[in-house]
Backbone as CSV, one residue per row, in Angstrom:
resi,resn,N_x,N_y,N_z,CA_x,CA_y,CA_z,C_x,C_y,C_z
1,UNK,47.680,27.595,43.155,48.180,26.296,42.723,48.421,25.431,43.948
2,UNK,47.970,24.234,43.892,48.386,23.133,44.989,49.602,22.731,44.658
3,UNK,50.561,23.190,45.341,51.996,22.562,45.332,52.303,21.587,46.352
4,UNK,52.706,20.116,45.833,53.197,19.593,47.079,54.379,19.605,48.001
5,UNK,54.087,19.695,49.247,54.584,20.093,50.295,56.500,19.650,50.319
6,UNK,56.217,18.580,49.940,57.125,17.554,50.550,57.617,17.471,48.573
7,UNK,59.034,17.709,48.541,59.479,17.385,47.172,60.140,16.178,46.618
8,UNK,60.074,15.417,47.967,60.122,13.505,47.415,59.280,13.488,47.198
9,UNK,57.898,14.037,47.385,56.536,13.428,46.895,56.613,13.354,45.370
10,UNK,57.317,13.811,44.704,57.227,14.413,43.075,57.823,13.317,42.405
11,UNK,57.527,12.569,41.097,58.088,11.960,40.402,58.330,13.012,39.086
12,UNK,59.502,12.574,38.312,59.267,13.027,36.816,58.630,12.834,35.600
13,UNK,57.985,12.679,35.115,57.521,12.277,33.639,58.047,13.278,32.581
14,UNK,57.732,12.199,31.277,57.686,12.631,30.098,56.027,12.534,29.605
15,UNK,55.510,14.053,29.850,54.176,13.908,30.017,53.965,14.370,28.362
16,UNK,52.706,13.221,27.916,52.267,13.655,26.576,50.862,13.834,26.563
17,UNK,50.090,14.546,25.501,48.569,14.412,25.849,48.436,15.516,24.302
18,UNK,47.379,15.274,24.133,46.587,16.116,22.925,45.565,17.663,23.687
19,UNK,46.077,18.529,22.957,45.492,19.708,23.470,44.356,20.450,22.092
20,UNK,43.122,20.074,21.890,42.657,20.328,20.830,42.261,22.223,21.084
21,UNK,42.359,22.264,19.549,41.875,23.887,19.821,41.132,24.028,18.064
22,UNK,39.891,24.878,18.022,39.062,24.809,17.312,38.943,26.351,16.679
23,UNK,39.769,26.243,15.033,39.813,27.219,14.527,38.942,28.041,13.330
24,UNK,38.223,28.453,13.320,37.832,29.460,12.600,38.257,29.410,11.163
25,UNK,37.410,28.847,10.081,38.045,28.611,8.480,36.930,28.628,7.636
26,UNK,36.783,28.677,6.773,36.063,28.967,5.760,36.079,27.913,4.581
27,UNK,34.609,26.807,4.242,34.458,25.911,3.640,34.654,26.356,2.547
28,UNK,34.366,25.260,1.506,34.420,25.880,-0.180,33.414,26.355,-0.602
29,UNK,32.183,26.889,0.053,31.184,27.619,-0.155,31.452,29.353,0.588
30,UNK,32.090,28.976,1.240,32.558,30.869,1.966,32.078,30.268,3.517
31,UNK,31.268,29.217,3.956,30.890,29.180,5.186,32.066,29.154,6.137
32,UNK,31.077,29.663,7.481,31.984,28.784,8.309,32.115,27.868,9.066
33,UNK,33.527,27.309,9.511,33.440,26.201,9.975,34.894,26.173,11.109
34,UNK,34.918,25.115,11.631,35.854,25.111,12.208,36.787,23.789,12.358
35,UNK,38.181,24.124,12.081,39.140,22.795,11.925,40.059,23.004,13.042
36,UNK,39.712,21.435,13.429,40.640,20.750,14.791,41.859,20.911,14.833
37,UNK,42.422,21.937,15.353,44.121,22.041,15.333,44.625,21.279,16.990
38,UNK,45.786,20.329,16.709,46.766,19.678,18.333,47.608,20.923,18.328
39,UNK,47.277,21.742,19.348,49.003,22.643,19.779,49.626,21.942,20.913
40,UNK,49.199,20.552,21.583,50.015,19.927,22.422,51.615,19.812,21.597
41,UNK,52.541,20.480,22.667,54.371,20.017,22.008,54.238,18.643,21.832
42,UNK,54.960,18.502,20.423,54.824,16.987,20.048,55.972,16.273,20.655
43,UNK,56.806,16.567,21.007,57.752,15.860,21.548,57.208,15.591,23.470
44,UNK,55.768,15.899,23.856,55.659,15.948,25.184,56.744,17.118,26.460
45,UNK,56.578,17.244,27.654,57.276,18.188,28.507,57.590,17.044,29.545
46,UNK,58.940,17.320,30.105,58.894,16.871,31.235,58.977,17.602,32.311
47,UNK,58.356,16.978,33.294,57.631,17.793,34.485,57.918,16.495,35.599
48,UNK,57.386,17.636,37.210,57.358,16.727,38.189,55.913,16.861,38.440
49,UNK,55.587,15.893,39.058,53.938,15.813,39.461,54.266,14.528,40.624
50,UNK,53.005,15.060,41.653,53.220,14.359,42.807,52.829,12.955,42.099
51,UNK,53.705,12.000,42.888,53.538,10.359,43.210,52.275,9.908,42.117
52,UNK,50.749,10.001,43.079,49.775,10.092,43.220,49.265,9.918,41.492
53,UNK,49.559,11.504,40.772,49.105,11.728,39.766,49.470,10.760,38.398
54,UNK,50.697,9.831,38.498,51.507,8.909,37.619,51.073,7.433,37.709
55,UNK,49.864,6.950,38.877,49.675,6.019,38.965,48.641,5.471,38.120
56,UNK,48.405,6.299,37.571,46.330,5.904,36.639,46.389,6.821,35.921
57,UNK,45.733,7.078,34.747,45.531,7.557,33.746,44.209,8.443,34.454
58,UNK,43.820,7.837,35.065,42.714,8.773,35.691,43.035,9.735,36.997
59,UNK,44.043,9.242,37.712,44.683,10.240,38.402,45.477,11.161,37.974
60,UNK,45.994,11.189,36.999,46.705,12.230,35.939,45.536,12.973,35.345
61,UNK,44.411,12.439,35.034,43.632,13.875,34.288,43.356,14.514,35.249
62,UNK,42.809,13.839,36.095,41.991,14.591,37.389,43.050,16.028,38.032
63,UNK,44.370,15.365,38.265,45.100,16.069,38.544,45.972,17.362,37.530
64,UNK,45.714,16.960,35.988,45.625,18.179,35.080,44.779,19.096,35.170
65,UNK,43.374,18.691,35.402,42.051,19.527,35.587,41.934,20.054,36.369
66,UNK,42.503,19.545,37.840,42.955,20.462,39.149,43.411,21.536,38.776
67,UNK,44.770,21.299,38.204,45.538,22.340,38.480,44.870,23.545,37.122
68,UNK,44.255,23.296,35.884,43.770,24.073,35.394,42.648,25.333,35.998
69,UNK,42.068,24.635,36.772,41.146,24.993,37.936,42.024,25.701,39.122
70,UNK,43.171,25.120,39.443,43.240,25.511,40.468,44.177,27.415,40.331
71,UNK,44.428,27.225,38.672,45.383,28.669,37.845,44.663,29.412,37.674
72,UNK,43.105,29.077,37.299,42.026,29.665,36.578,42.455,29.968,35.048
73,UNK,43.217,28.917,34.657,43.247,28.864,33.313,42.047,28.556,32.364
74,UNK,41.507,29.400,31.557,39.966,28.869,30.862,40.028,27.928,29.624
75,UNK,41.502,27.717,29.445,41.659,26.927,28.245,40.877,25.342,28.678
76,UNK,40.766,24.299,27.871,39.928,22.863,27.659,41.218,22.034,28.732
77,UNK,41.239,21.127,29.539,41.820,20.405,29.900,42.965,19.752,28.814
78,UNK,44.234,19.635,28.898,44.461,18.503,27.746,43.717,17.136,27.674
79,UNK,43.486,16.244,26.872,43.042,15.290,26.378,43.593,14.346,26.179
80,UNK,43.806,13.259,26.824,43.911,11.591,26.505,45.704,11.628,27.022
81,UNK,45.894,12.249,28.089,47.412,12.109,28.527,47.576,10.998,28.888
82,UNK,49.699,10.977,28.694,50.089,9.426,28.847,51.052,9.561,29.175
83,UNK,52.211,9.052,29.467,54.090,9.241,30.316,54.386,8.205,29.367
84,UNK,55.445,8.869,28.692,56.425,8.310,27.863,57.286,7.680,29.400
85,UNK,57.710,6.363,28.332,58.675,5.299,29.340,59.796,4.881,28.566
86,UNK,61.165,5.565,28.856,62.524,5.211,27.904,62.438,4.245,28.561
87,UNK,62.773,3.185,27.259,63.592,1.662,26.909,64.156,1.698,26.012
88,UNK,65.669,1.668,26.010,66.278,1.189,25.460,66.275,-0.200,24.630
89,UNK,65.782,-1.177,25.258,65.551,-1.976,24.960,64.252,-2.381,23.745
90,UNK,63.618,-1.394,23.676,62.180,-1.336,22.931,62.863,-0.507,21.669
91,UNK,62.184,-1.228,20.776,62.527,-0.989,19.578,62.346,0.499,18.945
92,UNK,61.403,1.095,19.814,60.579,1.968,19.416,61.229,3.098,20.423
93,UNK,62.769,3.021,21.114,63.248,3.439,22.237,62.414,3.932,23.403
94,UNK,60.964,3.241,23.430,60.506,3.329,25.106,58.785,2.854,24.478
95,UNK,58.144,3.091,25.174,55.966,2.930,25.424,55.747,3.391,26.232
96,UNK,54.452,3.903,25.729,53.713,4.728,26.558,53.218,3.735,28.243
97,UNK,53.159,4.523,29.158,53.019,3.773,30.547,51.409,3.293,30.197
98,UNK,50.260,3.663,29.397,48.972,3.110,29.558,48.513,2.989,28.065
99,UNK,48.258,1.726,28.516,47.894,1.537,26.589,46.648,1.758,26.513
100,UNK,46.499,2.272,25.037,45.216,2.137,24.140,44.656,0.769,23.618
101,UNK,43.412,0.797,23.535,42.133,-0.511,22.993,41.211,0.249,22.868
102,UNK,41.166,0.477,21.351,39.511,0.492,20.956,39.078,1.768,21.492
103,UNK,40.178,2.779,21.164,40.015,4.310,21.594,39.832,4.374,22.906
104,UNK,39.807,3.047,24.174,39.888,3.383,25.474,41.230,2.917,25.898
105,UNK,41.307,4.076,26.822,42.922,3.435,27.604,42.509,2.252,28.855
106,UNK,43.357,1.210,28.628,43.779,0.474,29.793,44.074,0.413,31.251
């Protein structure tokens, strides 16, 4: 695992993302098939991750996929991660740090 050195380097998030996993079921003919299960925690984890990884939506996958790579974990990368942002002020008590359009993030 690449750990960073320096532990000011680390911010916190409330990291969220979709983790698909593809199960094994049986159509109404007996076939088979397979249905899309999320085991991402729905409430998201919070974690530290260097600086770096919180600035872009694309520096956060890259840096999920690292470290999947870097565990030799064989599971799928998570999918379409985002950092929850408390506001109080937001009706919705916070938003996500990168918005969605048209199934692409911002």
């Amino acid at each position: 695992m690449n750990e960073t050195l320096n532990k000011e380097d680390l911010v916190e998030i409330d990291l969220h993302f979709e983790l698909p996993i593809h199960i094994p079921a049986a159509d109404k003919e007996g076939k088979l098939i397979y249905k899309k299960k999320d085991v991402a925690p729905v409430n998201g984890v919070k974690v530290k991750v260097p600086a770096y990884a919180a600035e872009s939506v694309e520096a956060l996958e890259k840096f999920l996929q690292q470290e999947y790579e870097d565990n030799c974990i064989d599971m799928y990368c998570p999918t379409h991660p985002n950092i929850w942002v408390d506001d109080e002020n937001n009706e919705y008590g916070g938003e996500f740090k990168f918005k969605w359009s048209s199934g692409k993030i911002n």
